[in-house]
N, C-alpha and C positions, 0 to 999 in steps of 0.2 A: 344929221350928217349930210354933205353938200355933196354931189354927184363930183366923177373926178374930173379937172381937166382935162383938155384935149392935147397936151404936154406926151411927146414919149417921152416913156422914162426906164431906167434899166432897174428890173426889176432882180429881187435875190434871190429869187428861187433860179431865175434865167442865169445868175452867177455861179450858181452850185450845179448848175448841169449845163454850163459851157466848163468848168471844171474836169467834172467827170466826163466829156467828150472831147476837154485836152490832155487828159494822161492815158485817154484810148488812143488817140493823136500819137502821142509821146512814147506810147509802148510800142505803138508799129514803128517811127523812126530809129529806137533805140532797138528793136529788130533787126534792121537794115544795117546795123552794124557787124551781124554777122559777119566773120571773116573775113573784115576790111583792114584790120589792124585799127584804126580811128580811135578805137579802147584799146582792145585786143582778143584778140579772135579765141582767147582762150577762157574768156568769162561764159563764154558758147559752148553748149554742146548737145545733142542732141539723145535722148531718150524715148523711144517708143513712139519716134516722129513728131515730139513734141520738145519745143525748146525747153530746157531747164537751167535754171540760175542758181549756182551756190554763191550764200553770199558770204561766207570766209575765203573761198574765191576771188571774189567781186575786190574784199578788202585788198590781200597782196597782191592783187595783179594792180590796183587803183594806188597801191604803194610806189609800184614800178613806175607809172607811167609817169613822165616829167613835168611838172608844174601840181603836183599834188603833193599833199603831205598828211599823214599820219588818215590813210586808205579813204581821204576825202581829196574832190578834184570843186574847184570853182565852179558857179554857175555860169562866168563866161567863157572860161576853158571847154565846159562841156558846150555852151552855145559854137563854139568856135569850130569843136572839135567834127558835132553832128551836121555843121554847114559843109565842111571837107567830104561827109558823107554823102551826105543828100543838100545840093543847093539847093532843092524846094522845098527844102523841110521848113516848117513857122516855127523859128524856133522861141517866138514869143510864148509857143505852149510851155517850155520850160518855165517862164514866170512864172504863168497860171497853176503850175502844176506844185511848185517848189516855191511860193509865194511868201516872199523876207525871207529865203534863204541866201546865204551870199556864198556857202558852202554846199554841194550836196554828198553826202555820206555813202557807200555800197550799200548801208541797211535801206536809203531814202532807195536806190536804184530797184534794191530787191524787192520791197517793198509795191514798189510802183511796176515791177516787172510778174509781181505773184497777184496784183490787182487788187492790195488791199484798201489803195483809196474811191476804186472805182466799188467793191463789193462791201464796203463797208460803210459807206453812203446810207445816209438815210434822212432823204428830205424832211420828213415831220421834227425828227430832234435836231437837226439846223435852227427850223424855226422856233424852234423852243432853247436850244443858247442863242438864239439872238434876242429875243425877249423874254427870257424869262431871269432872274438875279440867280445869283450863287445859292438860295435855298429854294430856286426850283418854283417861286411865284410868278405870275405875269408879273412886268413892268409895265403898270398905263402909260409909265412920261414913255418910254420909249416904245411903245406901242403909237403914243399919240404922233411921237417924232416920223415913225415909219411911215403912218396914215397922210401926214402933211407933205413927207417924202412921194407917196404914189399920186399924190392931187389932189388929197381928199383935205378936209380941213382938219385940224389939229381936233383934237377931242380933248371938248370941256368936260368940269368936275361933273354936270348934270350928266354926258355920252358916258364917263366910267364908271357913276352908279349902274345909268341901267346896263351896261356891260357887267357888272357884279351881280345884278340880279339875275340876269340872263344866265351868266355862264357860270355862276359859285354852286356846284354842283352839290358841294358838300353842306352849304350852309354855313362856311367858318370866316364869311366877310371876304374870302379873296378867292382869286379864280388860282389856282397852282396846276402845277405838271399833271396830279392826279385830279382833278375837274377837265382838262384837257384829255386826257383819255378818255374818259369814261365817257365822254362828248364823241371822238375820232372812232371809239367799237361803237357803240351805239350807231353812227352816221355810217361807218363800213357795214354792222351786221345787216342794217336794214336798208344797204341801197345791193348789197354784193349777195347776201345771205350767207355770208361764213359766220 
């Protein structure tokens, strides 16, 4: 394999955690709406000094508000809505955060307001649905795609033997999800010692 060019390039791991640092972005501006009306001040309220969110709440009051329908409001409505709030809000993190939605739902708010997309993150199984198929094997072609993607040269049938020999943990001709573990504890027990 070829060293990589001197190309930047945007890297996906760099995409999964500007992600999860636009819906920390996105929770402090949708913060900010506290008691502005902008939503309505009544999807707020406060519990033991910490904000709390019901989201059958979030639904009727997202009913109420005009240009929504059936407890979902647009993704421009909301851009629209959170610039009346805060003009220096980015609100290109609503893309990143709600990415191909054209609607967002009280559940997507709630959701994004209890932190289940920042806490439930998990860089290694990223990278394993982006290459690995529907029963959980690597994919070489698209491993090889990703590798020409970073600078490196595509990998030939001779690069994915000896990546099968290398990493087929189990001995069953393919590298899968479970050779990838048992690689990932192995490499954490004996750099971290857990």
């Amino acid at each position: 394999m070829n060293q990589p060019n001197k190309q930047p390039i945007q890297q996906q791991p760099q995409l999964a955690n500007a992600k999860r640092q636009s819906a920390m972005q996105l929770k402090k501006y949708i913060n900010q709406l506290q008691g502005t009306g902008v939503l309505d001040y009544k999807i707020f309220g406060k519990h033991h000094d910490n904000v709390y969110f019901d989201q059958g709440e979030m639904e009727r009051i997202l009913k109420k508000v005009p240009g929504t329908q059936n407890g979902k409001i647009s993704v421009q409505d909301l851009k629209k809505r959170m610039q009346l709030c805060n003009p220096n809000a980015d609100i290109s993190l609503i893309n990143t955060v709600f990415q191909g939605k054209q609607e967002v739902s009280a559940k997507d708010i709630y959701e994004l307001w209890n932190g289940e997309p920042i806490t439930d993150y998990d860089p290694l199984q990223e990278c394993l649905n982006l290459l690995c198929d529907q029963n959980e094997i690597l994919d070489l072609n698209k491993m090889s795609q990703l590798m020409e993607t970073l600078g490196y040269q595509k990998l030939d049938k001779q690069d994915q033997v000896i990546l099968i020999e290398i990493f087929d943990i189990y001995r069953d001709k393919k590298i899968d999800k479970k050779d990838l573990m048992a690689i990932f504890t192995y490499i954490l027990q004996h750099t971290t010692g857990i």
